[in-house]
C-alpha positions in Angstrom: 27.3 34.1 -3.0 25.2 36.4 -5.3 22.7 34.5 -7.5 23.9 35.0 -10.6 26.9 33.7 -9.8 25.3 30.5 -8.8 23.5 30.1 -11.6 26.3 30.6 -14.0 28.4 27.6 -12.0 24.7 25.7 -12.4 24.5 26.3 -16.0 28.3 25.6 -16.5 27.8 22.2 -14.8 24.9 21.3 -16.5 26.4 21.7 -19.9 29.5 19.7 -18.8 27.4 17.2 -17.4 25.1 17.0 -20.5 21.7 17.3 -18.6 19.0 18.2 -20.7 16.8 20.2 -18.1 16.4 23.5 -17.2 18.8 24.2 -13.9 19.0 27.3 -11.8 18.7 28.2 -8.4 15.0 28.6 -8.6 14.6 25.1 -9.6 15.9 24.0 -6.0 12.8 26.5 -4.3 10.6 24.5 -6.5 11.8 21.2 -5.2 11.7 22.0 -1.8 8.0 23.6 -1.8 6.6 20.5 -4.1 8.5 18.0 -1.7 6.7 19.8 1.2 3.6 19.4 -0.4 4.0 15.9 -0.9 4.2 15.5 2.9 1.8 17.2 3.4 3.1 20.2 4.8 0.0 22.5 5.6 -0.2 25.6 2.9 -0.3 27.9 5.0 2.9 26.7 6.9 4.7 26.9 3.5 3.1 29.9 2.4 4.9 31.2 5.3 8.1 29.4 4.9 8.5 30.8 1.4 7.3 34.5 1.9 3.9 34.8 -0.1 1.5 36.7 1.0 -1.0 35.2 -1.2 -1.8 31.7 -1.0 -3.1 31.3 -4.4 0.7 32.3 -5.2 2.0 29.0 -3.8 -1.0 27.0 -5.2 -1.0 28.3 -8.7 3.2 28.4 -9.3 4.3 25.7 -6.9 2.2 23.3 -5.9 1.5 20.6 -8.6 0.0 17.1 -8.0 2.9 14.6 -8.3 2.8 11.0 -8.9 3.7 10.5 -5.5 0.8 12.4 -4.1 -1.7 11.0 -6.2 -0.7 7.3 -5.1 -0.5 8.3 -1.5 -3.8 9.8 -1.7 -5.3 6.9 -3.7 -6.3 4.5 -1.2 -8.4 6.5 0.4 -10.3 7.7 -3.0 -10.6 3.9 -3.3 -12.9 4.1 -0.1 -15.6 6.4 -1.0 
């Protein structure tokens, strides 16, 4: 399946659908490389996993402190 055509059945679904967010196929890469952040997938390991052959690629576009990530971490913050 070619991308564009993806994205066209994406953005067809959204509007019947009525979601009020940007959907594409990228949005999906983003997911998946923000969920693997959040479990603390090593960035190299997903540096890899993505094809970037900078790391301050992933950092700067991808990876983005979630709620999730920020109450994970919190406990041990709290012990300092």
């Amino acid at each position: 399946m070619q991308t564009s055509a993806m994205n066209t059945f994406l953005r067809t679904a959204k509007n019947n659908l009525g979601i009020d967010k940007p959907l594409s196929s990228h949005i999906f890469r983003h997911t998946h490389i923000s969920k693997l952040a959040e479990l603390g997938v090593p960035l190299y390991v997903i540096q890899q996993r993505v094809g970037h052959e900078d790391s301050k690629i992933t950092k700067g576009i991808y990876l983005h402190v979630t709620q999730k990530a920020i109450e994970k971490e919190a406990p041990k913050l709290d012990k300092l």
